[in-house]
ROSE-4610 file (N, C-alpha, C; in Angstrom, 1 decimal, always signed):
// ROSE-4610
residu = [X/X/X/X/X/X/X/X/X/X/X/X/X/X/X/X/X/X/X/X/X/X/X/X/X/X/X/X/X/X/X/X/X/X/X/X/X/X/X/X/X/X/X/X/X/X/X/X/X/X/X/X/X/X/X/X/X/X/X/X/X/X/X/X/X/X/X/X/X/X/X/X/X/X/X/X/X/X/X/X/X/X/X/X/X/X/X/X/X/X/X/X/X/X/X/X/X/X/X/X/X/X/X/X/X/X/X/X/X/X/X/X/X/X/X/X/X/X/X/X/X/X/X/X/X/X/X/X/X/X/X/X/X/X/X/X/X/X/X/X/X/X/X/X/X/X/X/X/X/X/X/X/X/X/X/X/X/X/X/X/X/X/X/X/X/X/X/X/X/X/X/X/X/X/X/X/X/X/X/X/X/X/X/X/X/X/X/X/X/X/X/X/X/X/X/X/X/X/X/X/X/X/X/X/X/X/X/X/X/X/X/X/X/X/X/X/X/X/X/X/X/X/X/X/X/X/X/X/X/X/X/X/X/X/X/X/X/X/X/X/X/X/X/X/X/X/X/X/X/X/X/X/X/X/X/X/X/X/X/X/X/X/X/X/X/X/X/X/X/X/X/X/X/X/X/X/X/X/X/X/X/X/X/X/X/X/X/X/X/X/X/X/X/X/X/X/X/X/X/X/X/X/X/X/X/X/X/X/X/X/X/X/X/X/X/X/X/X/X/X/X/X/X/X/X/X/X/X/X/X/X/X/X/X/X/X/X/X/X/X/X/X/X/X/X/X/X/X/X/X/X/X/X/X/X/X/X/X/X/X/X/X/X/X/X/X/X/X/X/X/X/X/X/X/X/X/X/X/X/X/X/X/X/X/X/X/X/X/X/X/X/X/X/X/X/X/X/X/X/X/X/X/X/X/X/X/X/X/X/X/X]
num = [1/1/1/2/2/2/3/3/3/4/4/4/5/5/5/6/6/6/7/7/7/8/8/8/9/9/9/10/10/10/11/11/11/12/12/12/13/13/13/14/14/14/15/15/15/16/16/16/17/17/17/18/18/18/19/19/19/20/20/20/21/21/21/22/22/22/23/23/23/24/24/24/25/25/25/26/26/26/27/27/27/28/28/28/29/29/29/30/30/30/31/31/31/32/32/32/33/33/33/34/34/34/35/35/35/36/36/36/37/37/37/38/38/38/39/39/39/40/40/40/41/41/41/42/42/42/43/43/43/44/44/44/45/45/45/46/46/46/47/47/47/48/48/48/49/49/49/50/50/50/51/51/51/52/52/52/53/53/53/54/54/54/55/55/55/56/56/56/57/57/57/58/58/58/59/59/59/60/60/60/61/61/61/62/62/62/63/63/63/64/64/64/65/65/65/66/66/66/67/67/67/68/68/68/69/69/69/70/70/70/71/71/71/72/72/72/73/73/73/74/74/74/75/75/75/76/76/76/77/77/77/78/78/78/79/79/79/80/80/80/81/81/81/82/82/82/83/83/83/84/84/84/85/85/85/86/86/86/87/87/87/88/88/88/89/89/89/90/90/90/91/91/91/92/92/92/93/93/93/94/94/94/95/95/95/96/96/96/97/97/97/98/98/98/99/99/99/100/100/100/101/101/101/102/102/102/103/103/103/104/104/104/105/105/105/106/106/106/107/107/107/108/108/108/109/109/109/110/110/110/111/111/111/112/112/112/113/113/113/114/114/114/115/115/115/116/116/116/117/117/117/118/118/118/119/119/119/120/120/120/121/121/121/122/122/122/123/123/123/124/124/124/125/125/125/126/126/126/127/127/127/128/128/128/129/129/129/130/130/130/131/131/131/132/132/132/133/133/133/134/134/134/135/135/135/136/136/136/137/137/137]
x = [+33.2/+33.1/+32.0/+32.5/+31.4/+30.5/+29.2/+28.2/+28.1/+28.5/+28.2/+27.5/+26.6/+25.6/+26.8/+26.6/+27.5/+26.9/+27.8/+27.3/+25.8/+25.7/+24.5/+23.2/+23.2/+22.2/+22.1/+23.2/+23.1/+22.4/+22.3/+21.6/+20.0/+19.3/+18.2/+17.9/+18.9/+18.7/+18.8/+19.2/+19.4/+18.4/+18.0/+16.5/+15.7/+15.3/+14.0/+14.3/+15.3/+15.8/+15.2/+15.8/+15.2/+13.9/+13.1/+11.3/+10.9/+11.0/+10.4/+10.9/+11.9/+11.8/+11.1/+11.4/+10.5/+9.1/+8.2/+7.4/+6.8/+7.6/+7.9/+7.4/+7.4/+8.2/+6.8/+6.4/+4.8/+3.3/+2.4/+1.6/+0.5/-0.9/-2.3/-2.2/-3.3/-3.4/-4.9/-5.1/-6.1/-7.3/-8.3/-9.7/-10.5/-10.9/-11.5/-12.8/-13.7/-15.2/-16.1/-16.6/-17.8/-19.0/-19.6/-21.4/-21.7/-23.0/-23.0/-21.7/-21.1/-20.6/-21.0/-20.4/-20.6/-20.0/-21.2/-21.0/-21.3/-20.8/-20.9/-20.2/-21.2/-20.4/-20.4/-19.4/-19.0/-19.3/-18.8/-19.1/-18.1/-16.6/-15.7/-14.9/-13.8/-12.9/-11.8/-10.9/-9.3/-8.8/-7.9/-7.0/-5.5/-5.0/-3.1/-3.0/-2.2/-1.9/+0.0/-0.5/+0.8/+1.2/+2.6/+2.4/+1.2/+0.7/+0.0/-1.5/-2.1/-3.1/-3.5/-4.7/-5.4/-5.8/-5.3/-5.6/-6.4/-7.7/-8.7/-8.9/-7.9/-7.6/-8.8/-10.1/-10.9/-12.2/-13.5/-14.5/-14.4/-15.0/-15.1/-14.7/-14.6/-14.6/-15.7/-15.1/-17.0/-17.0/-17.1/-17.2/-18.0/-18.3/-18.7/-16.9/-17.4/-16.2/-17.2/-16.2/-16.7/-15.5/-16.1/-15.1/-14.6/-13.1/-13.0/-12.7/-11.6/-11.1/-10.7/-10.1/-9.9/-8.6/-7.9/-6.6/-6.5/-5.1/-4.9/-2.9/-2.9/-1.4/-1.3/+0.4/+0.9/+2.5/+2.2/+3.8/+4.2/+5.5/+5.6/+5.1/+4.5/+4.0/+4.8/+4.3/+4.9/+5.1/+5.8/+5.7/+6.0/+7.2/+7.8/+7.2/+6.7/+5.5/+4.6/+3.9/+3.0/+3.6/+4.8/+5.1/+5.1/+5.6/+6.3/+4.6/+3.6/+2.1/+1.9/+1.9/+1.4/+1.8/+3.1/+4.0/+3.5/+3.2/+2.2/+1.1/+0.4/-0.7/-1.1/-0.4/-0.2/+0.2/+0.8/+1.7/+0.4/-0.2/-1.6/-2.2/-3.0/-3.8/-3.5/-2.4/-1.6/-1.6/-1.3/-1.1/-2.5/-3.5/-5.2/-5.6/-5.1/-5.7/-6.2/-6.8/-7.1/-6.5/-7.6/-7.1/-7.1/-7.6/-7.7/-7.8/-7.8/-7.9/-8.6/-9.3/-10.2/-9.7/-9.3/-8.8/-10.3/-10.0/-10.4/-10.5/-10.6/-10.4/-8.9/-8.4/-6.7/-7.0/-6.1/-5.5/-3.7/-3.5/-2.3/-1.6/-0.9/+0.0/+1.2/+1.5/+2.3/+3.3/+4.5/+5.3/+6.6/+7.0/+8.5/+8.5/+9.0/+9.1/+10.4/+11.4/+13.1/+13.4/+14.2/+14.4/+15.4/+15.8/+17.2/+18.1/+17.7/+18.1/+17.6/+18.0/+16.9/+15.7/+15.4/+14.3/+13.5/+13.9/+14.0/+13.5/+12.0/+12.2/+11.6/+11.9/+11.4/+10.3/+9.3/+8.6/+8.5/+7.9/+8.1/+6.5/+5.8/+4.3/+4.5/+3.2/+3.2/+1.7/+1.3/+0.2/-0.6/-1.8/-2.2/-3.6/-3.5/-4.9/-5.8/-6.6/-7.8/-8.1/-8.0/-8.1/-9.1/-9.9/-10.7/-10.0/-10.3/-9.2/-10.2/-10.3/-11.5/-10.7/-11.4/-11.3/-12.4/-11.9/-12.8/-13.7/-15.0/-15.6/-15.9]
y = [+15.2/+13.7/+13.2/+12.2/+11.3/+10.6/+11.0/+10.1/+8.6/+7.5/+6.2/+5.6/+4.5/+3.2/+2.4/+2.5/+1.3/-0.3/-1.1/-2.1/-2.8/-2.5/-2.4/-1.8/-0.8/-0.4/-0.8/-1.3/-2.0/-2.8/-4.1/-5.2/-4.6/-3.6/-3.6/-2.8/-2.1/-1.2/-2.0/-3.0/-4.1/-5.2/-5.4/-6.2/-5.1/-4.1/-3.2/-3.2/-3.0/-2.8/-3.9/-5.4/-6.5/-7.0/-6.4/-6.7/-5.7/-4.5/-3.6/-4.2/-4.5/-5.2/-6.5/-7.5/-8.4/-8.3/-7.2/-7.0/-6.3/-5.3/-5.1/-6.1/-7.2/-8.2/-9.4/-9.3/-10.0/-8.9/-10.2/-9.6/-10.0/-9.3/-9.6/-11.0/-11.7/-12.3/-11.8/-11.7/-11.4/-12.2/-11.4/-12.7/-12.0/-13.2/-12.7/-12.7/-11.8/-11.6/-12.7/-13.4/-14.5/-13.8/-14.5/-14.3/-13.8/-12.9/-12.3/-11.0/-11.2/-9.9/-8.8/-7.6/-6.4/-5.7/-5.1/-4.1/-3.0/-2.2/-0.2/+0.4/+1.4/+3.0/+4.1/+4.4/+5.7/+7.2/+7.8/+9.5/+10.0/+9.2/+10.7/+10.3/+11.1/+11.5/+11.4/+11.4/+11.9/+11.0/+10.6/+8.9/+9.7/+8.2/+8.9/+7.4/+7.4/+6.8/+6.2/+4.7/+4.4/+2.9/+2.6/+1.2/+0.9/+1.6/+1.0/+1.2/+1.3/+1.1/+2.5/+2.4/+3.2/+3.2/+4.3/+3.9/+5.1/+5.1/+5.9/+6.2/+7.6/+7.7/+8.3/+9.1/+9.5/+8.9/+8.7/+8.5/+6.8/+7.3/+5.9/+5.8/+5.2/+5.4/+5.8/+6.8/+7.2/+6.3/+5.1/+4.0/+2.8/+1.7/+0.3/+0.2/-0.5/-1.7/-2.5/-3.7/-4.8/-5.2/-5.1/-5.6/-6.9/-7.4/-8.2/-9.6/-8.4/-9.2/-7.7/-8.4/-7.4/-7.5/-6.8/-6.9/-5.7/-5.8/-4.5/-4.3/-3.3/-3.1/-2.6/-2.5/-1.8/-1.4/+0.2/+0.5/+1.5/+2.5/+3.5/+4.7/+5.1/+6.6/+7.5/+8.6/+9.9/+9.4/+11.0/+10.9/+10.0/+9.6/+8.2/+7.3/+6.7/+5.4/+5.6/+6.9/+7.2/+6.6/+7.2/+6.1/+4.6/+4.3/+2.7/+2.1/+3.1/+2.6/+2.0/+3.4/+3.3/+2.1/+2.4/+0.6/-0.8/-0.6/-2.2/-2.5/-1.4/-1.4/-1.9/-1.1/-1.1/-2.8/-3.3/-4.6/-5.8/-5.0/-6.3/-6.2/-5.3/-4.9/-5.8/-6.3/-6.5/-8.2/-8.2/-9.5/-10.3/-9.7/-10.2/-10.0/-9.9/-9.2/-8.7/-7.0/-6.2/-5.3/-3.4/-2.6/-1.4/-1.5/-0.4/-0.9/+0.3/-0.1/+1.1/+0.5/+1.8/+1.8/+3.1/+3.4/+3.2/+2.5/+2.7/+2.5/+2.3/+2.5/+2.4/+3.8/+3.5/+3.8/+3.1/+3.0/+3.2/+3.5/+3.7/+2.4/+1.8/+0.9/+1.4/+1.2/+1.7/+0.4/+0.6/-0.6/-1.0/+0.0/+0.0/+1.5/+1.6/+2.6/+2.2/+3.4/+3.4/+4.0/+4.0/+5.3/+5.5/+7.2/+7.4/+8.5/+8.1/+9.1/+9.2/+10.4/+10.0/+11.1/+11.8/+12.5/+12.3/+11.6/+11.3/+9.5/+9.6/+8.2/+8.5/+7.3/+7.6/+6.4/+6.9/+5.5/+5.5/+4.2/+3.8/+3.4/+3.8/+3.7/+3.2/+1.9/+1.5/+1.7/+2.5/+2.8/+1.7/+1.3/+0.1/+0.2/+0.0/+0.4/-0.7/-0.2/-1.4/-1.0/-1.5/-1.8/-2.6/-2.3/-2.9/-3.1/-4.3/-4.4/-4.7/-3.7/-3.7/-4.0/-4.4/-4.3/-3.6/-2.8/-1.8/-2.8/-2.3/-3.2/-2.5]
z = [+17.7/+17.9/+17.0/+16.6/+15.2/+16.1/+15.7/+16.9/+16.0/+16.7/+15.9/+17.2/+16.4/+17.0/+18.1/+19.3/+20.2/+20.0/+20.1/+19.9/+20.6/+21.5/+22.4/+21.5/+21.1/+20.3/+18.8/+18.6/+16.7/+16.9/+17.8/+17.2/+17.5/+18.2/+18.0/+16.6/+16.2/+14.9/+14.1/+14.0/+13.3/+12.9/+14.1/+14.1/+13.7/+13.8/+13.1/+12.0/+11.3/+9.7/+9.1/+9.6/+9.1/+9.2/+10.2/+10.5/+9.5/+9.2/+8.5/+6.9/+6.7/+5.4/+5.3/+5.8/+5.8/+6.0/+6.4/+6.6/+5.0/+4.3/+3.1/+2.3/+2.3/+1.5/+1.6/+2.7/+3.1/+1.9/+1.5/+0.4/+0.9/+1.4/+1.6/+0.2/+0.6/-0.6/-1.7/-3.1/-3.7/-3.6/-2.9/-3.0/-4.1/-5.0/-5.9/-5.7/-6.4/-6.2/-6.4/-5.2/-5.8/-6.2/-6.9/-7.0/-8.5/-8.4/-9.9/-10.1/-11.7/-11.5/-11.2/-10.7/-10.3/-11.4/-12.2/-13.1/-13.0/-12.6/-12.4/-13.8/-13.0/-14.1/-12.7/-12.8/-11.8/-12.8/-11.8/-12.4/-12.5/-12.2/-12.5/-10.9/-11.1/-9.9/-9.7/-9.5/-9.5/-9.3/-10.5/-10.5/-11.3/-10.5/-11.2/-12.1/-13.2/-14.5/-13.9/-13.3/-13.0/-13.8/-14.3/-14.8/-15.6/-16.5/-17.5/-16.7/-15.6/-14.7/-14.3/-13.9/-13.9/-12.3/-11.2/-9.8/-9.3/-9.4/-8.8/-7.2/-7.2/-5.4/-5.1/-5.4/-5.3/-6.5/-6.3/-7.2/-7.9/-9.2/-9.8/-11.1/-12.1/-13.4/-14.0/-15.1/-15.5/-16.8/-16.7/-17.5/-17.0/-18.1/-17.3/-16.7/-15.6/-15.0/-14.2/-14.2/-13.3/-12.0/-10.7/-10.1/-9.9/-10.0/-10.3/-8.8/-7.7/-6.6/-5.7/-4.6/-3.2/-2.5/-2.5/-1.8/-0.7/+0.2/+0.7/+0.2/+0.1/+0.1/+0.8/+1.6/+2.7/+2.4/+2.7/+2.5/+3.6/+3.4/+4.7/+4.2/+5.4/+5.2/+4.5/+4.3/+3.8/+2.3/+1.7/+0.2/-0.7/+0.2/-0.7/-1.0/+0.5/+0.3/-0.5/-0.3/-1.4/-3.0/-3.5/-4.9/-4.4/-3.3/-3.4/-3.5/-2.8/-2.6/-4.4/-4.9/-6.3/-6.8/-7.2/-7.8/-7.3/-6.2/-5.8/-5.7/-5.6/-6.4/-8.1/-8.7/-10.3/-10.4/-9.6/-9.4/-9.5/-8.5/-7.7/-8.8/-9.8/-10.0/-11.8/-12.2/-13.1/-12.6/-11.4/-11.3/-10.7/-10.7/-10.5/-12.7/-13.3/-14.8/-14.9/-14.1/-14.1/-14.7/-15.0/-15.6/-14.7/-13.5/-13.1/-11.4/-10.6/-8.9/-8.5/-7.7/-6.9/-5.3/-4.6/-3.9/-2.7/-1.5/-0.6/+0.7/+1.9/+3.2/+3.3/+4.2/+4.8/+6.0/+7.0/+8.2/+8.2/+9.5/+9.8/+10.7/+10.4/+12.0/+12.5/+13.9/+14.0/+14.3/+13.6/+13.4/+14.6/+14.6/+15.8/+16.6/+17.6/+18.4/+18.8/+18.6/+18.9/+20.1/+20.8/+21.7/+21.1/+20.7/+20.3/+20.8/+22.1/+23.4/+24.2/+25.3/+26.7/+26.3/+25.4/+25.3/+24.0/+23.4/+22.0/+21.8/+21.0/+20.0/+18.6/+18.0/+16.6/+16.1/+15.6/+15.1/+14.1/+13.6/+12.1/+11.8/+11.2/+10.9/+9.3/+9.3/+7.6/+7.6/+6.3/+5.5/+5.2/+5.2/+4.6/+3.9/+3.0/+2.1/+1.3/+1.5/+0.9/-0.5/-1.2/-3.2/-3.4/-4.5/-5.7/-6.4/-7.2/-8.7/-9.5/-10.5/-12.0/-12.8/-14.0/-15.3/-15.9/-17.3/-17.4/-18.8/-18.8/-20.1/-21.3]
């Protein structure tokens, strides 16, 4: 027997599909840094090279930078999000004129809770991370 969605259960599978994308689709807005600039030199630490950008998941640049503004991006957990993370990142960080992002504070949300049986549910958790956006000098 082919287990298929009864009509009863599609339209809530249905509505989660569409909140989690639309929710997708919603962008922190970028505040940019008031005051004097903030010019650092870091020491080093472990960054991945995505879209042209430079996203430091650990440490700082061992360079001058200046920070420029502050966002958060939010995507779904696990490995995947992890790229979709990168790509919007690289995105923000491009679309503030920045060269680089500095990784910092994550939190977890938890987005939908399914039941998909009587012993069984499934949740849907989105990643959400707090970003620096430099430019390097």
């Amino acid at each position: 027997m082919k287990p298929t969605l009864t009509k009863r259960a599609r339209v809530p599978a249905l509505l989660l599909l569409c909140c989690v994308g639309l929710a997708a689709c919603i962008q922190a807005p970028i505040r940019r840094h008031e005051g004097e600039p903030l010019l650092r030199h870091g020491q080093g630490g472990a960054r991945e090279h995505v879209d042209g950008v430079d996203i430091w998941m650990r440490g700082e640049p061992p360079r001058p930078y200046e920070v420029l503004a502050y966002t958060t991006v939010e995507t779904a957990e696990g490995w995947i999000g992890e790229r979709f993370l990168l790509k919007r990142v690289a995105a923000r960080v491009r679309e503030a004129g920045g060269s680089a992002a500095l990784i910092g504070d994550q939190r977890s949300r938890l987005v939908a809770l399914q039941r998909a049986g009587s012993h069984t549910a499934l949740a849907d958790s989105r990643r959400i991370v707090e970003i620096s956006i430099v430019r390097y000098r």
